[in-house]
FILOMI-350463 format. One record per residue (C-alpha): residue in three letters; residue number from 1; x, y, z. Coordinates in steps of 0.05 Angstrom, whole numbers, padded with zeros to 5 digits. Example, Ala and Ser with C-alpha at 12.3 -4.5 7.8 and 13.67 -1.06 7.14 Angstrom:
% residues 2
REC;ALA;1;00246;-00090;00156
REC;SER;2;00273;-00021;00143
//
This chain:
% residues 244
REC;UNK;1;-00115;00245;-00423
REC;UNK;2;-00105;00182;-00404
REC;UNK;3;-00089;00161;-00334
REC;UNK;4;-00040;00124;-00292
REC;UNK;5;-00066;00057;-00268
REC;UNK;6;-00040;00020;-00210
REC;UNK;7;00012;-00038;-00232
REC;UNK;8;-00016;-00108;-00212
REC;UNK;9;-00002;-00134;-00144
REC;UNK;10;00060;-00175;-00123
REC;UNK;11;00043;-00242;-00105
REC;UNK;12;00061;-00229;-00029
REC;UNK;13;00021;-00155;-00027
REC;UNK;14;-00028;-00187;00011
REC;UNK;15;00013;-00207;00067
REC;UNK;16;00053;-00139;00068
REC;UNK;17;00004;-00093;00078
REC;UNK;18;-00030;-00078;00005
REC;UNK;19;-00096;-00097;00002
REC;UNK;20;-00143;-00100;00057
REC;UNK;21;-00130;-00161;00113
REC;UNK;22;-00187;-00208;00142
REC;UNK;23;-00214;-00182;00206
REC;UNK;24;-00218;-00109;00233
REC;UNK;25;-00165;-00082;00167
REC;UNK;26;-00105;-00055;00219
REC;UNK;27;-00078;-00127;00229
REC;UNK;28;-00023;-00141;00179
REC;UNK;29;-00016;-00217;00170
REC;UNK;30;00033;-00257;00208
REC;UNK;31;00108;-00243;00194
REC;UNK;32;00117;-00323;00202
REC;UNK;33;00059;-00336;00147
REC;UNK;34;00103;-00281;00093
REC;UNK;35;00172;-00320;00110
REC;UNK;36;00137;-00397;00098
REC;UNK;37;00101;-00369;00039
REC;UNK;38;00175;-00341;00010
REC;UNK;39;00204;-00405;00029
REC;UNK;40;00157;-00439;-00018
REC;UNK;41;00168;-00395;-00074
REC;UNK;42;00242;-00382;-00075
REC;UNK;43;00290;-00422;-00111
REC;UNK;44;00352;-00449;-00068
REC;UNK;45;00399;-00399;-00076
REC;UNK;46;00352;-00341;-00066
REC;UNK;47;00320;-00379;00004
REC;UNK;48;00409;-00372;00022
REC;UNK;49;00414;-00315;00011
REC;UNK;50;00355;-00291;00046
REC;UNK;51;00380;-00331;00109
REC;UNK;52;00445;-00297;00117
REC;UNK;53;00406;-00229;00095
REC;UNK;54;00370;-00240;00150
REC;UNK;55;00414;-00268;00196
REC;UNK;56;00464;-00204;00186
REC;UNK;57;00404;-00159;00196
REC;UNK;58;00393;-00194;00266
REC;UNK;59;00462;-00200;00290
REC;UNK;60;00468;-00118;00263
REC;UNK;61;00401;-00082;00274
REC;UNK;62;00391;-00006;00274
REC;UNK;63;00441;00034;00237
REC;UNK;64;00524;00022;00240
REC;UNK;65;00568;00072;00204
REC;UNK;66;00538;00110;00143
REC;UNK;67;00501;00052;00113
REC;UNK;68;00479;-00007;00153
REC;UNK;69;00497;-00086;00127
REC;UNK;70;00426;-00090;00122
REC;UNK;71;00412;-00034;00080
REC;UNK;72;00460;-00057;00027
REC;UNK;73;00420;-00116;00023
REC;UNK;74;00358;-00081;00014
REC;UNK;75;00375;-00057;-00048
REC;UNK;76;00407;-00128;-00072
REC;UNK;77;00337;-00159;-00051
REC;UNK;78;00306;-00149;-00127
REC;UNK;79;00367;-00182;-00154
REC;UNK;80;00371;-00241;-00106
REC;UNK;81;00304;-00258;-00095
REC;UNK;82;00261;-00237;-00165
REC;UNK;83;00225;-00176;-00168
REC;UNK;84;00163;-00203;-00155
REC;UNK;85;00187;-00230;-00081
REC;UNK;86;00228;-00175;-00070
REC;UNK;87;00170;-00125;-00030
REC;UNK;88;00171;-00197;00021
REC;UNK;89;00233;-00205;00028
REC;UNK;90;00250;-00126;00046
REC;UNK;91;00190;-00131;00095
REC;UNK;92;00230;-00188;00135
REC;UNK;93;00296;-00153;00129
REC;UNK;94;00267;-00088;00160
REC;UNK;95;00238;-00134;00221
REC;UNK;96;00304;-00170;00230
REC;UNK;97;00332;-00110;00239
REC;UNK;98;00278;-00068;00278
REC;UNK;99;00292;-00022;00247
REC;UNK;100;00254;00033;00283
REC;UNK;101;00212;00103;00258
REC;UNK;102;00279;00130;00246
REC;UNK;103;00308;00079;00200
REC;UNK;104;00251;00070;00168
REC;UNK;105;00246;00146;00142
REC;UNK;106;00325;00146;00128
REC;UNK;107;00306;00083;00079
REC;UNK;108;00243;00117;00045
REC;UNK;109;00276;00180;00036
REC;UNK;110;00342;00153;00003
REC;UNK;111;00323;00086;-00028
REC;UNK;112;00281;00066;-00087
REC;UNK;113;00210;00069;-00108
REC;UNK;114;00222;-00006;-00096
REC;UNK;115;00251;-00001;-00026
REC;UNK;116;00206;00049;-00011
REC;UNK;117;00146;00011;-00024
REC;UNK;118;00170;-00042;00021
REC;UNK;119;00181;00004;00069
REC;UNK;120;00103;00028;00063
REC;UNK;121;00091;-00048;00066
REC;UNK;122;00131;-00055;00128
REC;UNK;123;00092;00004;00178
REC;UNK;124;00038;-00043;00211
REC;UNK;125;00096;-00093;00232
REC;UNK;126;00148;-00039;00259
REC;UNK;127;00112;00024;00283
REC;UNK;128;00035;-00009;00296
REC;UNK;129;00019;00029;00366
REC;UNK;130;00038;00105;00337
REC;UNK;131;00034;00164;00285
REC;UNK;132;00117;00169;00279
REC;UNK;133;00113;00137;00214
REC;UNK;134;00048;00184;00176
REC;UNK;135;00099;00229;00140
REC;UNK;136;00119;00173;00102
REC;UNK;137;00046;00150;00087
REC;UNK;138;00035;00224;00068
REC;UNK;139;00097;00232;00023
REC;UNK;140;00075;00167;-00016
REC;UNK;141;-00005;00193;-00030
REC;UNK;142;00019;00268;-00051
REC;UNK;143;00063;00210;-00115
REC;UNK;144;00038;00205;-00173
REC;UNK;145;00073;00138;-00169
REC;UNK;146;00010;00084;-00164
REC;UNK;147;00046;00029;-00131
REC;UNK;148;00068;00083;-00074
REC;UNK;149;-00007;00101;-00071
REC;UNK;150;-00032;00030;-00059
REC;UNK;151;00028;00008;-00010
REC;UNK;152;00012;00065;00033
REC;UNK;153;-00062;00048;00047
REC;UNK;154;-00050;-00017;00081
REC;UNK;155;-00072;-00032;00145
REC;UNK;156;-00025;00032;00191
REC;UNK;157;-00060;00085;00140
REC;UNK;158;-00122;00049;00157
REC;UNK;159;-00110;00058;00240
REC;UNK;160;-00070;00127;00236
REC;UNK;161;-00093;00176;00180
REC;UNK;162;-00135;00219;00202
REC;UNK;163;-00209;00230;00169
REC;UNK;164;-00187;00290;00121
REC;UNK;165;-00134;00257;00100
REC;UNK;166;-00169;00190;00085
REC;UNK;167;-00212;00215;00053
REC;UNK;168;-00179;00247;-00004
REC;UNK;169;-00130;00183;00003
REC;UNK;170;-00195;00160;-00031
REC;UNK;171;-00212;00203;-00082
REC;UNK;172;-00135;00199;-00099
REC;UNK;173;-00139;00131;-00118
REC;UNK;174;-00205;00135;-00166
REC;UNK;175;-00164;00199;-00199
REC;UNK;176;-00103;00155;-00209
REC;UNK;177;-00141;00089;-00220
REC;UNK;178;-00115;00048;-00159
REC;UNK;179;-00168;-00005;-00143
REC;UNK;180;-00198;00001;-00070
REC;UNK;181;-00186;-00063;-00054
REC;UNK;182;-00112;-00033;-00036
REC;UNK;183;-00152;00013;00025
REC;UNK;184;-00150;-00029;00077
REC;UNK;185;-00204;-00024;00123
REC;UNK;186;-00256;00011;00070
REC;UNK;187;-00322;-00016;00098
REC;UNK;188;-00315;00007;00174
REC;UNK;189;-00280;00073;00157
REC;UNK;190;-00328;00092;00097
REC;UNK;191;-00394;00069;00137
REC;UNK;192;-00439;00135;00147
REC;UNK;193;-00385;00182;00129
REC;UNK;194;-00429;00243;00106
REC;UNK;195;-00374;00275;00076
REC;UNK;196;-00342;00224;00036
REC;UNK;197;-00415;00213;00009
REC;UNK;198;-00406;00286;-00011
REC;UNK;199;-00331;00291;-00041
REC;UNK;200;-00353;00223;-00079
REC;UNK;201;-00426;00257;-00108
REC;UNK;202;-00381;00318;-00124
REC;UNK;203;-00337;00274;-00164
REC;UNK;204;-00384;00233;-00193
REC;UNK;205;-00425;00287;-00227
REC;UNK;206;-00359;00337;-00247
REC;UNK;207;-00345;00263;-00290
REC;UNK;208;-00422;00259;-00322
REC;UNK;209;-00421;00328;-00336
REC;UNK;210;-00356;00319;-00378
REC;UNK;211;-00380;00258;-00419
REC;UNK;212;-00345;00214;-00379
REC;UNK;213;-00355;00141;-00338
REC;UNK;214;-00358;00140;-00263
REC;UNK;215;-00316;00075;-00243
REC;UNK;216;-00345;00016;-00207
REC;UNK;217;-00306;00035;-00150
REC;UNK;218;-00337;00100;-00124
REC;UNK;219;-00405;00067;-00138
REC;UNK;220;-00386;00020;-00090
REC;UNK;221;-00348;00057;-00034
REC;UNK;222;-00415;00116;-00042
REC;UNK;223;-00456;00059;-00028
REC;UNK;224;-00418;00035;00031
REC;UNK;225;-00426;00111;00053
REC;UNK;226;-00501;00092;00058
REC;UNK;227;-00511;00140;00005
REC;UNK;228;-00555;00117;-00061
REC;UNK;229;-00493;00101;-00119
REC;UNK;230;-00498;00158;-00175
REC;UNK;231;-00531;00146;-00236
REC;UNK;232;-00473;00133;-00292
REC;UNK;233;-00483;00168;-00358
REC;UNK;234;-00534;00143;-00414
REC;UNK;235;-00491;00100;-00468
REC;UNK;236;-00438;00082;-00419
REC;UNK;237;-00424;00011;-00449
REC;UNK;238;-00367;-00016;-00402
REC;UNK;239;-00400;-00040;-00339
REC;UNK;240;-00333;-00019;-00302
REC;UNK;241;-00341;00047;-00321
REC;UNK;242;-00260;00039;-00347
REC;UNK;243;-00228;00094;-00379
REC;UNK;244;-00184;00076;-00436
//
């Protein structure tokens, strides 16, 4: 059976929380850098509308009546700004707002796969020093929904979940074919992890023993383990080890 595989990156993922930062992998980029790089990129009409988005979200933060002003224009943010801008965009209108643990649940749990993955993106900028948001981290890896997957191993998985949990955060995304470059932090956390060394073996030979590649990425994260990479099978001819 074929398998899922992640849908390529946005072209701000990198500064929302997808894959792995610079530095020690918790430290989301600047909000400032995500808001001059969106500037750039949006056309005039889209950069208005995301002033007075923003603006509204400022002058209104946490929740007013049954649905907030900001809210609404979460789910216009795909429309008005292009689909590929719109995970940036959502990011800034959640911080306008600040909006807090609370708001950001109430978003994740009624909105979108699209709002919801913003929200994922989101976590290191509005809830950095605590565990409040994990739930929603946890909801998005039990998905089967890639994008979800890779959103919610940015840089607040990468400080908050614990090691069980990381762990088979890992193993989920060689199942599902998510490329580890989304888990930030991979180096530090999988350095002389014993057991990850183990779950990844396990994996590894359950795939030989079926006829089938190992991919490139649990050679590389077993290695990071300090553990020696398992031997792919004979007459393996893609050097990714890609299933198709």
């Amino acid at each position: 059976m074929t398998r899922p595989h992640a849908a390529p990156a946005t072209p701000e993922a990198d500064t929302t929380g997808g894959p792995a930062t610079p530095g020690d992998g918790t430290t989301p980029a600047p909000l400032a850098e995500l808001r001059r790089r969106l500037d750039d990129r949006l056309g005039g009409a889209a950069r208005a509308w995301l002033d007075q988005a923003l603006d509204e979200a400022a002058a209104h933060p946490g929740a007013h009546g049954p649905v907030s002003v900001w809210e609404l224009r979460l789910a216009e943010a795909g429309r008005r700004c292009g689909r590929a801008h719109a995970d940036a965009a959502r990011v800034l209108i959640l911080h306008a707002a600040h909006a807090d643990a609370d708001a950001l649940s109430r978003v994740y749990f009624q909105g979108t796969a699209d709002e919801r993955r913003a929200v994922l993106h989101a976590l290191p900028h509005l809830v950095p020093d605590g565990p409040a948001a994990l739930p929603l981290v946890e909801d998005a890896l039990r998905t089967n929904d890639t994008r979800l997957v890779a959103a919610a191993l940015g840089p607040y998985a990468a400080r908050h979940l614990d090691a069980h949990a990381w762990r088979h955060a890992v193993l989920k995304c060689l199942f599902t074919g998510v490329g580890l470059d989304h888990v930030a932090d991979l180096d530090r956390r999988a350095r002389g992890d014993g057991e990850l060394a183990r779950m990844l073996g396990d994996h590894a030979a359950e795939r030989i023993a079926a006829g089938r590649p190992v991919p490139e990425d649990l050679h590389r994260v077993l290695a990071l383990t300090g553990s020696a990479p398992a031997t792919p099978p004979h007459g393996t001819d893609d050097p990714h080890g890609k299933e198709s």
